[in-house]
LUMZAFI-969993 format. One line per field, with one value per atom (N, C-alpha, C): residue number from 1; residue in one letter; atom name; x, z, y. Coordinates in nm, 2 decimals. Layout:
// residues N
pos = c(NUM	...)
code = c(A	...)
site = c(CA	...)
xx = c(X	...)
zz = c(Z	...)
yy = c(Y	...)
This chain:
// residues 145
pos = c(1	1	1	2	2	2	3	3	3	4	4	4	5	5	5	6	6	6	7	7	7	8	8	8	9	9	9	10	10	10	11	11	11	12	12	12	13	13	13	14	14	14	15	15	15	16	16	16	17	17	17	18	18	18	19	19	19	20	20	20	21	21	21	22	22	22	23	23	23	24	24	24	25	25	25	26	26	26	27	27	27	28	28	28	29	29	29	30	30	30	31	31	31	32	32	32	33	33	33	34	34	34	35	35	35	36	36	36	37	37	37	38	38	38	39	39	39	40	40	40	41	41	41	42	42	42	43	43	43	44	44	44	45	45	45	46	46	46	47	47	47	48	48	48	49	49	49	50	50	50	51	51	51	52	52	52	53	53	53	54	54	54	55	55	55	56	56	56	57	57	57	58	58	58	59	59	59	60	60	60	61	61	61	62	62	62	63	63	63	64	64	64	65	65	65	66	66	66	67	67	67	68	68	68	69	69	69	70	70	70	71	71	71	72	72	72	73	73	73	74	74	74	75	75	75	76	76	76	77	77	77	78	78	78	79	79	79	80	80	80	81	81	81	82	82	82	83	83	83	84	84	84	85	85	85	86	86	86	87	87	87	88	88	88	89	89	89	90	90	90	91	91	91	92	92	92	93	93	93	94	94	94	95	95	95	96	96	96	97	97	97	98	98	98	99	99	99	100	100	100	101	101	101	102	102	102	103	103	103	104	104	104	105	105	105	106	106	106	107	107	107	108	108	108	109	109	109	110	110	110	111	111	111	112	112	112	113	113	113	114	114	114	115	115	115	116	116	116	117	117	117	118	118	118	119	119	119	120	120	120	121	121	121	122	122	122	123	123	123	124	124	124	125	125	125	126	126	126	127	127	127	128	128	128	129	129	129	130	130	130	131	131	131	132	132	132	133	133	133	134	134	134	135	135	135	136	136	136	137	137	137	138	138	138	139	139	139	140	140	140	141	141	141	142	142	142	143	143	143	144	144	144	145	145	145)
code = c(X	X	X	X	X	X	X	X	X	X	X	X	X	X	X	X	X	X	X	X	X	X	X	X	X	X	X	X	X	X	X	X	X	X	X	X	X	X	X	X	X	X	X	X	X	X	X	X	X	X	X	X	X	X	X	X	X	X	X	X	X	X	X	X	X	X	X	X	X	X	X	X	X	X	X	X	X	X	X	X	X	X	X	X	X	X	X	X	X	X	X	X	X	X	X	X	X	X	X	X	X	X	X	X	X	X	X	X	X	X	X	X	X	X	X	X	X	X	X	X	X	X	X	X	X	X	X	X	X	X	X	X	X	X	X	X	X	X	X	X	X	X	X	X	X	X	X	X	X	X	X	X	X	X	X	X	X	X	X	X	X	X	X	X	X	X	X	X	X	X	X	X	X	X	X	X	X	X	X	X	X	X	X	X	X	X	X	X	X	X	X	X	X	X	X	X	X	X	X	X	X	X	X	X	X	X	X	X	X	X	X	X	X	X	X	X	X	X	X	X	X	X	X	X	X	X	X	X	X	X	X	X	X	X	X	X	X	X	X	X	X	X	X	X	X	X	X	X	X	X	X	X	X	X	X	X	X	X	X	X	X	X	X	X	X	X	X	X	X	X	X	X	X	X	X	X	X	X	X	X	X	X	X	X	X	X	X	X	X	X	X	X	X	X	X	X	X	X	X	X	X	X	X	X	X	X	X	X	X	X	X	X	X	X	X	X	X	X	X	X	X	X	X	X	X	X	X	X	X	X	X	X	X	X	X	X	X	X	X	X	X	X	X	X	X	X	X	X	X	X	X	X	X	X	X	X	X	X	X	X	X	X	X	X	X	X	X	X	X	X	X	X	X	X	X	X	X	X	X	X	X	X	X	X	X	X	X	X	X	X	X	X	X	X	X	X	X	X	X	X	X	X	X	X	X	X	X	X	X	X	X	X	X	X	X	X	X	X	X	X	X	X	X	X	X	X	X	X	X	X	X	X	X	X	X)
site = c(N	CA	C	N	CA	C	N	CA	C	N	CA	C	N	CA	C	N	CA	C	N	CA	C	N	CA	C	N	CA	C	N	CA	C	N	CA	C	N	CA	C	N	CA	C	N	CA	C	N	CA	C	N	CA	C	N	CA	C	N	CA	C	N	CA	C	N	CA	C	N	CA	C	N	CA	C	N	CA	C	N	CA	C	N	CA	C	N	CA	C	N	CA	C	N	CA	C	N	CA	C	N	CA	C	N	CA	C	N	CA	C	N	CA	C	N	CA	C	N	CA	C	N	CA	C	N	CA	C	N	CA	C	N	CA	C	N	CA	C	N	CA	C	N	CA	C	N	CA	C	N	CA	C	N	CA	C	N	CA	C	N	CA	C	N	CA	C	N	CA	C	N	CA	C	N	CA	C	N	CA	C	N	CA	C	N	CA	C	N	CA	C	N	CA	C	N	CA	C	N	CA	C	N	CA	C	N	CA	C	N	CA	C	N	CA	C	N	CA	C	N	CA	C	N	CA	C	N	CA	C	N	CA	C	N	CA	C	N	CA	C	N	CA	C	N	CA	C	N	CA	C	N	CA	C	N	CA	C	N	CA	C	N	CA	C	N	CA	C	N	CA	C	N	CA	C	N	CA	C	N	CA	C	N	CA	C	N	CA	C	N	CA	C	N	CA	C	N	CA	C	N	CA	C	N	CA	C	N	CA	C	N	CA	C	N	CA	C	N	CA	C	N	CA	C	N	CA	C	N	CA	C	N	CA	C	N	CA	C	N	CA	C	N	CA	C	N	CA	C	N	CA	C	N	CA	C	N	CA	C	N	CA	C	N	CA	C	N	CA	C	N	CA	C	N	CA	C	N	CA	C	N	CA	C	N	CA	C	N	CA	C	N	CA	C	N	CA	C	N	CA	C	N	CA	C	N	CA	C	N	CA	C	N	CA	C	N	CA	C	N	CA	C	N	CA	C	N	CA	C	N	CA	C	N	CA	C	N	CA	C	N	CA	C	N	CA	C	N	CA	C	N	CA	C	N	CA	C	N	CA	C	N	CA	C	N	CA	C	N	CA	C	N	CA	C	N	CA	C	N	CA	C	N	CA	C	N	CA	C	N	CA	C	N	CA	C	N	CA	C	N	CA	C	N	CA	C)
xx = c(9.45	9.53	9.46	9.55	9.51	9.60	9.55	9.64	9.78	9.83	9.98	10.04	10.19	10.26	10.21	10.28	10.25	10.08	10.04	9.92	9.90	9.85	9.84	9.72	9.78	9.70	9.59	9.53	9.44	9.34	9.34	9.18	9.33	9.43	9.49	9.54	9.53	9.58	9.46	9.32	9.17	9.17	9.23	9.23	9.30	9.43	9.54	9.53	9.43	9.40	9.29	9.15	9.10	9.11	9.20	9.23	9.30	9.43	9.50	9.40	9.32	9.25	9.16	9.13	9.03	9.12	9.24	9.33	9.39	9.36	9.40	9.57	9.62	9.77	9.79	9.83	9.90	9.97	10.01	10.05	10.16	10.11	10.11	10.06	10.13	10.03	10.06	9.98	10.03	9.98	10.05	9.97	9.98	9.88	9.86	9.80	9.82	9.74	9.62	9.53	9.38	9.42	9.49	9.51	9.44	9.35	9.28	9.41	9.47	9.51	9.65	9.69	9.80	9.70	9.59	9.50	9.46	9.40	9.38	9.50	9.65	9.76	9.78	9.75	9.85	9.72	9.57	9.47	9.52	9.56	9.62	9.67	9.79	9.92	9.91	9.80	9.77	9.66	9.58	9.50	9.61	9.70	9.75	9.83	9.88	9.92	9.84	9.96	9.90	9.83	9.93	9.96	9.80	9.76	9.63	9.49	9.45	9.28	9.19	9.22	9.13	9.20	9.19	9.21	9.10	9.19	9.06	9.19	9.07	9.13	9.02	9.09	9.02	9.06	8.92	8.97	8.89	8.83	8.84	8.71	8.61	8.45	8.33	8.40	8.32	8.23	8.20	8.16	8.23	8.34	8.44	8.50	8.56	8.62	8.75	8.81	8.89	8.91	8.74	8.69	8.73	8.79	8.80	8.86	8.83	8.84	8.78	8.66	8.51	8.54	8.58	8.61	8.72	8.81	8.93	8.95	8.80	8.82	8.72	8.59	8.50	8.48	8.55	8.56	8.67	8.71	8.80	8.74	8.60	8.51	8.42	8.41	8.34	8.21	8.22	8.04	8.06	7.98	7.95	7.85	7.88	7.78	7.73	7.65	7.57	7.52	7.47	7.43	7.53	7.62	7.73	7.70	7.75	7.71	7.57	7.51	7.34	7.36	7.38	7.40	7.50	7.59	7.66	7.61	7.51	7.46	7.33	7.29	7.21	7.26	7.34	7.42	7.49	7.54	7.56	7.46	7.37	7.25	7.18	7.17	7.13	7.25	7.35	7.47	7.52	7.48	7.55	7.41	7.29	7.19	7.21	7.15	7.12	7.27	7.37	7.51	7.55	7.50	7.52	7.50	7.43	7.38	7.52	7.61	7.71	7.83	7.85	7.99	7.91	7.98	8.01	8.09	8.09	8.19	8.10	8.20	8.15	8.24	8.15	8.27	8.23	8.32	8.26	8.43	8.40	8.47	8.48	8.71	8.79	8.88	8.88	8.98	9.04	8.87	8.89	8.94	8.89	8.96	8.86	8.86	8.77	8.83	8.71	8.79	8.67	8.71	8.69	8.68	8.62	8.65	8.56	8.63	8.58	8.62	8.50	8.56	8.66	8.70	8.84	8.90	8.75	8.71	8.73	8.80	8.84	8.71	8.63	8.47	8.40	8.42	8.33	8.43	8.54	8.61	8.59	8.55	8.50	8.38	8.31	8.19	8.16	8.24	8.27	8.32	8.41	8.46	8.39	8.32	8.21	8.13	8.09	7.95	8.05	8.15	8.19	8.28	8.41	8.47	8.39	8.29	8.17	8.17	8.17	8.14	8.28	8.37	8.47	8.48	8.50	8.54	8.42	8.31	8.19	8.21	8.27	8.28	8.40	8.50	8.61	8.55	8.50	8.46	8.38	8.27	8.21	8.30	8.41	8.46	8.56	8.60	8.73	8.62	8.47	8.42	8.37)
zz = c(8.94	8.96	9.06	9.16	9.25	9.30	9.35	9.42	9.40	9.41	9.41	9.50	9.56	9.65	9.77	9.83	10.03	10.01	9.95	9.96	9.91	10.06	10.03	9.96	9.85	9.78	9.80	9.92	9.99	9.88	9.79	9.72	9.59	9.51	9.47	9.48	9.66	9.69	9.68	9.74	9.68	9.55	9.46	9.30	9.28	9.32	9.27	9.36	9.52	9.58	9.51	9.45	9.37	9.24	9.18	9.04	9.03	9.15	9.14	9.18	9.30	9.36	9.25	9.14	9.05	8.90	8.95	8.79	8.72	8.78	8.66	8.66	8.61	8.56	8.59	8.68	8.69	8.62	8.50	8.40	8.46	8.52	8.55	8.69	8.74	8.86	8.86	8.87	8.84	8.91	9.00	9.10	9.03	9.01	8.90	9.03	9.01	9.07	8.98	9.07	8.99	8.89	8.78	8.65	8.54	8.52	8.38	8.26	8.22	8.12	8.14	8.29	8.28	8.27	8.35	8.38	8.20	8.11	7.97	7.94	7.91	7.82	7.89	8.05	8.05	8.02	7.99	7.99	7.81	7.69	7.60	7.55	7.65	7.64	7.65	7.73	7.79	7.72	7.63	7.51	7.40	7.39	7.30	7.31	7.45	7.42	7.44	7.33	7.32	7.43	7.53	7.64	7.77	7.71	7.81	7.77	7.86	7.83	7.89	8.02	8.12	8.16	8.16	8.25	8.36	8.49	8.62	8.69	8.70	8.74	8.91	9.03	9.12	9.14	9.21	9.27	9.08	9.19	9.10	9.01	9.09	9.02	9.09	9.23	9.27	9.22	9.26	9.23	9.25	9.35	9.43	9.27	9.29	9.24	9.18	9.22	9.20	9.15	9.16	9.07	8.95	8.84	8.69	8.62	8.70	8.61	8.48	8.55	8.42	8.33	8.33	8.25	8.19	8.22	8.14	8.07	8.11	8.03	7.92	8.01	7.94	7.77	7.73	7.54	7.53	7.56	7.51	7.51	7.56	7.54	7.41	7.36	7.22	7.25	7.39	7.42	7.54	7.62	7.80	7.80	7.93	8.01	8.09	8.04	8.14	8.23	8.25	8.29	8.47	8.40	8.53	8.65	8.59	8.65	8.76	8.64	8.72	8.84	8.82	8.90	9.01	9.02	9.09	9.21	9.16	9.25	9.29	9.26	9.31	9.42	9.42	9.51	9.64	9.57	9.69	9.77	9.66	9.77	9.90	9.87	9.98	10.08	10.06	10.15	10.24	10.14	10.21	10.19	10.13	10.14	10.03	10.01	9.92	9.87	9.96	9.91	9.75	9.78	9.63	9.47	9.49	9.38	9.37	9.43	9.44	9.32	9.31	9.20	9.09	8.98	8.86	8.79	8.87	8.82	8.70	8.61	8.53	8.43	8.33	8.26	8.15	8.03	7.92	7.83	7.65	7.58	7.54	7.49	7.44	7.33	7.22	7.14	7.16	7.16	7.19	7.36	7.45	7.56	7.69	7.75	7.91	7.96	8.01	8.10	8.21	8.37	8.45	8.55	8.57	8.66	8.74	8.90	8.99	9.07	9.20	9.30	9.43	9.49	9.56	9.69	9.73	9.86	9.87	9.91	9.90	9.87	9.96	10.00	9.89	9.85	9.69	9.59	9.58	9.49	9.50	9.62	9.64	9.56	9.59	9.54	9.41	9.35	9.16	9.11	9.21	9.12	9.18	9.28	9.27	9.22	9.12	9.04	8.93	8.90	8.71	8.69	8.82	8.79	8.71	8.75	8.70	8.56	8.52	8.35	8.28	8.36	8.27	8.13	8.14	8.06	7.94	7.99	7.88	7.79	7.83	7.80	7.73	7.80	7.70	7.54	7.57	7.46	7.37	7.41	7.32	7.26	7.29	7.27	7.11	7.17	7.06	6.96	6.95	6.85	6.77)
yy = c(13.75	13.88	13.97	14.03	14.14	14.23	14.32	14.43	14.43	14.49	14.50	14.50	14.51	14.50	14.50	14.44	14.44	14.38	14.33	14.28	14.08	14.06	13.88	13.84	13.74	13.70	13.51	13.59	13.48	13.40	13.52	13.48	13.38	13.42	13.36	13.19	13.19	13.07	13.00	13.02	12.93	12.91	12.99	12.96	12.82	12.85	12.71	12.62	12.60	12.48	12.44	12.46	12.45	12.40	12.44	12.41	12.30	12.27	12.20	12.05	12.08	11.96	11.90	11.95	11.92	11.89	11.86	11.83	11.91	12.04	12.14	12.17	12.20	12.26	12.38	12.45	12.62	12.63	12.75	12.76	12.90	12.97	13.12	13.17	13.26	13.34	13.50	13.59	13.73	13.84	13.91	13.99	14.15	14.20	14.37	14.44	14.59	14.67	14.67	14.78	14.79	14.88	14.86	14.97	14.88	14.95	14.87	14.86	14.97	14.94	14.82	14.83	14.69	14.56	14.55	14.45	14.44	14.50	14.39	14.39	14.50	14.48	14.31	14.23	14.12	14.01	14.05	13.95	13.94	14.05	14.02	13.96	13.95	13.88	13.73	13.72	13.58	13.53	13.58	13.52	13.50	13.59	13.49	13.41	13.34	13.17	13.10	12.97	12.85	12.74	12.80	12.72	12.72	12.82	12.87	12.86	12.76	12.76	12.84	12.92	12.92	13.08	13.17	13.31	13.32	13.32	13.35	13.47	13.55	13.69	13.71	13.79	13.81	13.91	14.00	14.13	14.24	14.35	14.48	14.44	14.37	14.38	14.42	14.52	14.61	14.72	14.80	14.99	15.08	15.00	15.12	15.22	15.31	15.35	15.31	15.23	15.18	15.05	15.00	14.86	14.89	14.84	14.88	14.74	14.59	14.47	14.47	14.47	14.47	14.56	14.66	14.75	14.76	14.66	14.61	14.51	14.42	14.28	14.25	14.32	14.29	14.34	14.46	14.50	14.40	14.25	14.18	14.05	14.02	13.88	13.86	13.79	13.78	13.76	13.67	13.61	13.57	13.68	13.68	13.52	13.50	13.40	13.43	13.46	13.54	13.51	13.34	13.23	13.28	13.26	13.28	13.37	13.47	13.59	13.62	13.53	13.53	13.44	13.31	13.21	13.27	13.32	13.34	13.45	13.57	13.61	13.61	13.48	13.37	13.29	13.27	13.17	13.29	13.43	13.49	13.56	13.57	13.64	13.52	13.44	13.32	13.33	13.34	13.31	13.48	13.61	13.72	13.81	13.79	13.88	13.97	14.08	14.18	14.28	14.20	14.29	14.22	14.07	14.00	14.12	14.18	14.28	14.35	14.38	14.48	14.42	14.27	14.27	14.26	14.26	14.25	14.14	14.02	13.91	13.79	13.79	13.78	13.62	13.57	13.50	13.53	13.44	13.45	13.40	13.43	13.35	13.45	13.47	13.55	13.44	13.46	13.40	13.26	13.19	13.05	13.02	13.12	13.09	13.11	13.05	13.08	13.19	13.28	13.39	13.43	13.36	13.39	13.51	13.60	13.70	13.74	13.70	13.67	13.80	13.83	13.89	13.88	13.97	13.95	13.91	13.86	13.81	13.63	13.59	13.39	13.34	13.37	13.32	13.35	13.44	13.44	13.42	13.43	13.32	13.18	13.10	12.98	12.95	13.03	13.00	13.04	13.09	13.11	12.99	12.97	12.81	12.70	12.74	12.60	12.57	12.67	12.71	12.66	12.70	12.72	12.56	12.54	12.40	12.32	12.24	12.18	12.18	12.29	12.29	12.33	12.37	12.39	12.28	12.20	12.09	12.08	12.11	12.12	12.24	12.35	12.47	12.48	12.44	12.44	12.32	12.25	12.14	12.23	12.34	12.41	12.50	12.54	12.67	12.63	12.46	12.42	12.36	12.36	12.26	12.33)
């Protein structure tokens, strides 16, 4: 999920070439402005079907002011991974230097469910699913056992 209107969703289409190239099923695609309270009312909506294993959200895990993902999703995870997060800006500090410190992208487990939330840049949406694809399958296996 990102920006709203008049805005291309570059970092969206690395999601479903990714997902799709690795087996996965698109279920859904949804583009939100940065409004926290639409951003959890539709992460809600979408924990509660059956149909969904995996929420990956992009975009809005800056400082800006207008960043307010994390702050929409994160009172709706039961148990962060922190692992991720770390890893992740591990991997972007080697590739973009000391700006890596700046997101807040994060994963973790909501009502039996993966929830990915990545920043809004393709390039670092690449590199969140190249870190996390990998374990999906392990993770969803911990999550259902």
């Amino acid at each position: 999920m990102v920006r709203g209107e008049g805005y291309t969703d570059e970092s969206g289409d690395v999601i479903v070439s990714m997902l799709t190239s690795h087996g996965y099923s698109l279920v859904g695609r949804k583009l939100l402005k940065d409004d926290p309270v639409e951003i959890r009312k539709t992460i809600e909506e979408l924990l509660s079907r059956d149909d969904i294993d995996v929420i990956i959200t992009t975009g809005g895990t800056g400082i800006s002011r207008t960043d307010s993902t994390i702050e929409a999703i994160r009172p709706l995870i039961d148990k962060e991974i922190e692992g991720f997060g770390e890893i992740f800006r591990f991997v972007s500090f080697q590739r973009i230097g000391s700006a890596a410190m700046l997101t807040r992208a994060l994963a973790g487990v909501s009502r039996g469910k993966l929830l990915i939330v990545l920043p809004g840049s393709p390039d670092a949406v690449k590199t969140g699913l190249e870190i996390i694809l990998p374990e999906i399958p392990h993770i969803l296996y911990l999550i259902k056992h």
